[in-house]
N, C-alpha and C positions, 0 to 999 in steps of 0.2 A: 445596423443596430437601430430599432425603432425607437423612437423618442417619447419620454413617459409626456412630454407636453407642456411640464412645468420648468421656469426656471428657480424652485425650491432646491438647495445641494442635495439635500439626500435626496431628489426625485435623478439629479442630474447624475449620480454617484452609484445609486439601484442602475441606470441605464448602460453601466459600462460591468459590474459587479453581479448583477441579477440577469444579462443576459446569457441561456440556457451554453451549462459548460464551464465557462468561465469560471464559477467559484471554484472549481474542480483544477482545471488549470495552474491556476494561483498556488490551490493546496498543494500541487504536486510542485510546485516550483519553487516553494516555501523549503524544502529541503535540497535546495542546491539546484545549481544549471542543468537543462534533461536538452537532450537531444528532442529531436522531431518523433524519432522513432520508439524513443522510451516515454515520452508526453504520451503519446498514441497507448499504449502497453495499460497508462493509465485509467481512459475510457476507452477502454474497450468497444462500446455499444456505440462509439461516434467513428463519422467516414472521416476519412484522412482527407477526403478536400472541405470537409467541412470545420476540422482542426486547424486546418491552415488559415482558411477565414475568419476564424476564432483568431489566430497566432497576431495577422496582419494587424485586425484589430485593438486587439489588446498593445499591439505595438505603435500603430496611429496614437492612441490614448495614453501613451507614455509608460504604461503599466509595466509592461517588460520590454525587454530587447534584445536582439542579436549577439550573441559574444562574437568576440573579435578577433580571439585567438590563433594558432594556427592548427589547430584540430579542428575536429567534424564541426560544423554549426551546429549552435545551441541556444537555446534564450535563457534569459535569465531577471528574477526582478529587478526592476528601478528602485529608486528610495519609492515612488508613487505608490509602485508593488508593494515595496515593504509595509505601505501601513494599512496593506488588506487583510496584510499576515492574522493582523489580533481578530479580526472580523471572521477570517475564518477558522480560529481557533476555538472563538466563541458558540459560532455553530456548529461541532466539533459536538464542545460540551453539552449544548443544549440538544445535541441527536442522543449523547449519549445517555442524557436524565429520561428526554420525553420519548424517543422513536423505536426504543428497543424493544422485540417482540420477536416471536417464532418467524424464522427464515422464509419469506415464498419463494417459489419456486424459482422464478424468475432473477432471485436474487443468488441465489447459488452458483456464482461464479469462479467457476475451476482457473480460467485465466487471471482475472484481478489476484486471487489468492496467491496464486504465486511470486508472480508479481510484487506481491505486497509482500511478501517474505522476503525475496530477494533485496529490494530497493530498500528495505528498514534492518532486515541483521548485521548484527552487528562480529563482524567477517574477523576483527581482534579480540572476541570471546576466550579463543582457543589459543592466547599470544602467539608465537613464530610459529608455530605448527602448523601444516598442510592438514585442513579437516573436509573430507568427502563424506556430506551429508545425504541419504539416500531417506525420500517420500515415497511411501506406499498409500494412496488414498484406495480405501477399501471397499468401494464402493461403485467403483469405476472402472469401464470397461479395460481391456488389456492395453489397446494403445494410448489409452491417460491416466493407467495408474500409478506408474514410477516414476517420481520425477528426481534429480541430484542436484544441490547446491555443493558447490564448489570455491572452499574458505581459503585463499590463500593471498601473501602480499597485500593483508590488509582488504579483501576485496572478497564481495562475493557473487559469483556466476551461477546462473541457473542453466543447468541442462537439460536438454529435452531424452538427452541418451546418456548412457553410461560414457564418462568420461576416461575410466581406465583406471587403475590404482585400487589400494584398499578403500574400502569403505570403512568410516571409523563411528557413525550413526548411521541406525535403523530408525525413522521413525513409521509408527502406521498409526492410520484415522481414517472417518468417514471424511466426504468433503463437507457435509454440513458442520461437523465437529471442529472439521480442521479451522472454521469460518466462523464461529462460535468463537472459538480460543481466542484467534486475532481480534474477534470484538471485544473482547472480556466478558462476554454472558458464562462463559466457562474456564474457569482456572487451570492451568497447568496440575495442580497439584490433584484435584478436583476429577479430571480428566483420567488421569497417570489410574489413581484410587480406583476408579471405578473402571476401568478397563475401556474408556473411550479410546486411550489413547496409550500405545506402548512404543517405550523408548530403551532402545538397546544398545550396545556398543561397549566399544572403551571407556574406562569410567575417566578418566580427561576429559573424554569429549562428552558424555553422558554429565559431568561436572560443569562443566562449560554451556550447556543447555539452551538455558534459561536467558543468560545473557547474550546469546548469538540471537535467539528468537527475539528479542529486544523491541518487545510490546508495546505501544502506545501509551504513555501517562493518560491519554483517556479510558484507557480501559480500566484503570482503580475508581473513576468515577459512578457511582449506582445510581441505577436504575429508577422512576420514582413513578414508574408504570406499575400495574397490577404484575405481581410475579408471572414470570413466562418459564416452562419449562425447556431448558436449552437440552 
């Protein structure tokens, strides 16, 4: 960690918060204890021994720690942690007034997105029911167009293959759409309307929808950039 030079707190507090990753980290830890291997899932775009050095650190610095458990290892925040939480909540909101704009390229990420479906739905939508949800991203070649979550026992699993059983949702989208949505630039409803976005099935589970996709409270925040066409 290189040192901003001051001993000013927020100079000393940006040196542990500001160094590249870590706010990211935090975020993702801000919703319960991750393993190594779903922290990573997280950034994508970072090496796994560069995660780790991130990890060590953050854990010299008190910020997170080891659970102790007798399951896989996993880290988890400190109280220290905890009070980075509102910091990065706040930057949260201020991405989502000031930074939003038409997707580059670059940012079109098929992995995050899933990801990020996976680790935020909400798997008791559907109460006691087994719900196999099947992604068609439309857009995308044959070996990354179909993907399946899988809602059961409370939990939701992402498949990379057909897991077996009925499928009780169909959904299809582009992946820029799909990425859209989870920002809030584009409404479900908005989407559904205009043919971005079609959703099939059981009507349980076509009922249930909405609250399995279980959206970010940042995304009712707008925008207060020039209008972007999503």
């Amino acid at each position: 960690m290189k040192s901003w030079g001051q001993f000013c707190p927020v100079a000393k507090a940006a040196e542990v918060f500001c160094e590249r990753w870590n706010a990211l980290i935090i975020r993702d830890l801000a919703q319960g204890p991750r393993r190594f291997s779903e922290l990573k899932r997280g950034v994508p775009l970072m090496s796994p021994s560069l995660l780790s050095s991130r990890l060590k650190l953050l854990v010299s610095e008190g910020v997170i720690r080891k659970t102790t458990g007798n399951g896989p290892e996993a880290y988890e925040l400190t109280v220290a942690g905890h009070e980075f939480v509102p910091v990065v909540e706040a930057l949260g909101v201020w991405g989502q007034r000031w930074t939003r704009r038409e997707l580059k390229e670059h940012e079109i990420d098929l992995g995050l997105l899933v990801w990020t479906i996976e680790s935020t739905a909400n798997a008791n939508a559907f109460g006691e029911r087994r719900c196999l949800i099947r992604l068609e991203l439309t857009d995308q070649p044959e070996s990354k167009r179909f993907w399946w979550f899988l809602n059961e026992d409370g939990h939701c699993q992402l498949c990379v293959g057909d897991p077996g059983g009925d499928v009780h949702l169909y959904l299809a989208c582009t992946l820029p759409d799909s990425i859209y949505i989870i920002r809030g630039d584009l409404t479900v409803a908005t989407a559904i309307a205009s043919d971005r976005l079609e959703v099939l099935g059981e009507r349980w589970a076509r009922d249930g929808f909405i609250h399995w996709l279980n959206l970010s409270p940042l995304t009712g925040i707008a925008s207060q950039r020039p209008a972007m066409n999503a």
